[in-house]
C-alpha positions in Angstrom: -4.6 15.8 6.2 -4.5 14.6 2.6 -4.0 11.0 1.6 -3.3 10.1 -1.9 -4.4 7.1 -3.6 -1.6 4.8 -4.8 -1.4 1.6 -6.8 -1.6 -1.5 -5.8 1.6 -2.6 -4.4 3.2 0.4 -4.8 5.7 2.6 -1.9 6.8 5.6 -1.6 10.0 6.5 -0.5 10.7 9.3 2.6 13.4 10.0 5.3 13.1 9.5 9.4 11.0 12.8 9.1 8.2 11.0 8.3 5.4 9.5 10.3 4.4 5.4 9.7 2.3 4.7 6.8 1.8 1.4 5.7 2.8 2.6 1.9 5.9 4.7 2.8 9.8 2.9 2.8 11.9 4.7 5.6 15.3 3.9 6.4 15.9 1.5 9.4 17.5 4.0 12.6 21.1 4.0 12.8 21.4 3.8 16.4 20.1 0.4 16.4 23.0 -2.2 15.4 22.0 -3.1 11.9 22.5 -6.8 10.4 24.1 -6.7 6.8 20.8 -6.8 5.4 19.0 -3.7 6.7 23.0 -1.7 6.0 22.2 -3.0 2.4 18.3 -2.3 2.7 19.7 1.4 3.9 22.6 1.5 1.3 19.8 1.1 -1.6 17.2 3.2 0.1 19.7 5.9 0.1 20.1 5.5 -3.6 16.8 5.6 -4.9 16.2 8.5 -2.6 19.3 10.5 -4.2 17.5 9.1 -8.0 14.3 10.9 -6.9 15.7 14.4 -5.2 17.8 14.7 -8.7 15.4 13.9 -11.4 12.8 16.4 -9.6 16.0 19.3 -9.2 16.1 18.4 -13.0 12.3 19.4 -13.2 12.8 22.5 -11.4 15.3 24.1 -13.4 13.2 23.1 -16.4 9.9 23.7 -15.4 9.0 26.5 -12.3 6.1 24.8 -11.5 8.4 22.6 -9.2 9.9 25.5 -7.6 7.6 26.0 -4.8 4.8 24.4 -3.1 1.5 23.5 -4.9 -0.8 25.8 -3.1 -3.8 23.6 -4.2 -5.8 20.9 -2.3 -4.8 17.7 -3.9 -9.0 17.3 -5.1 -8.5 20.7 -7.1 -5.4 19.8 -8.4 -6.4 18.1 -12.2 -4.3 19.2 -14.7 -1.6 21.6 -13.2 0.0 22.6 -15.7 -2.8 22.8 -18.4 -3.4 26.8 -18.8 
């Protein structure tokens, strides 16, 4: 497994699909009964999700390095798209 060094106070966002990592923002389960909060936390989770998945299907159809799967270790990876 891979782990990737973040700044300081800094999250990434991912889905239910993911396992717990103290730097990744998940989505409460909606099974539970939510308060108003975590609907709002959800609501703006959902969001900023939507942002990200659009700006990189923006850098996809510009650039087809985003296409498909970095077949490099994350150590190897320096400047991908240097040739």
């Amino acid at each position: 497994m891979y782990y990737i060094r973040i700044p300081e106070n800094a999250v990434i966002l991912g889905d239910e699909g993911f396992f717990f990592i103290s730097y990744l923002m998940k989505p409460y389960a909606r099974r539970n009964i939510l308060t108003k909060k975590l609907k709002i936390y959800n609501y703006r989770h959902c969001c900023a999700k939507r942002i990200v998945e659009n700006a990189f299907e923006i850098l996809a159809s510009r650039f087809r390095l985003f296409r498909w799967p970095i077949s490099l270790a994350p150590t190897n990876q320096t400047h991908p798209t240097q040739i």
